[in-house]
C-alpha angles and dihedrals in degrees: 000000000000124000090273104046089048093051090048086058102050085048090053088043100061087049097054081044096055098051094038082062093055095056123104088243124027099177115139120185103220084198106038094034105034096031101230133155117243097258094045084054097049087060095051087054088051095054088043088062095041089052092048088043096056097031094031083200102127100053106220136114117237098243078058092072125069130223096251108015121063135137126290097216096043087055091055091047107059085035089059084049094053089039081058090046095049 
C-alpha cells in the first residue's frame, strides 16, 4: 500500500471501528473468522496487549482477553493506528 491508500484505510478503519462498537455483539473468532492458526492468533493477541498497554485506550488487563475471541473494534482499531505509524 502507498501512504494514501494507507491513509484512506485507517480512515475507513476507524469508521468501521466506531459503528462495530456500537453492535450488540462484537465478538470476532480470530480462528474461526479470520482464519488464522493458533499460534498466528496468539500473536494478534499479543499485539493486541502491546498496543492497550502504549495507548492504554481499550481499558482492559491481558489475562481479560481470550486466545480466540476478542473484540472486532478494538482489532480495527489498533490496526488504523499501525496503518498511521507505518
Amino acid at each position: 500500500m502507498n501512504k494514501l491508500e494507507q491513509k484512506v484505510a485507517s480512515i475507513l478503519l476507524r469508521n468501521a471501528a466506531d459503528v462495530l462498537s456500537n453492535n450488540g455483539c462484537n465478538d470476532f473468532s480470530l480462528r474461526k473468522d479470520a482464519g488464522l492458526t493458533d499460534e498466528e492468533s496468539s500473536r494478534l493477541i499479543q499485539s493486541l496487549n502491546d498496543y492497550n498497554s502504549v495507548h492504554n485506550s481499550f481499558g482492559f488487563e491481558p489475562e481479560d482477553l481470550d486466545s480466540d475471541i476478542v473484540m472486532d473494534w478494538m482489532l480495527c482499531y489498533m490496526l488504523a493506528s499501525k496503518l498511521e505509524e507505518s
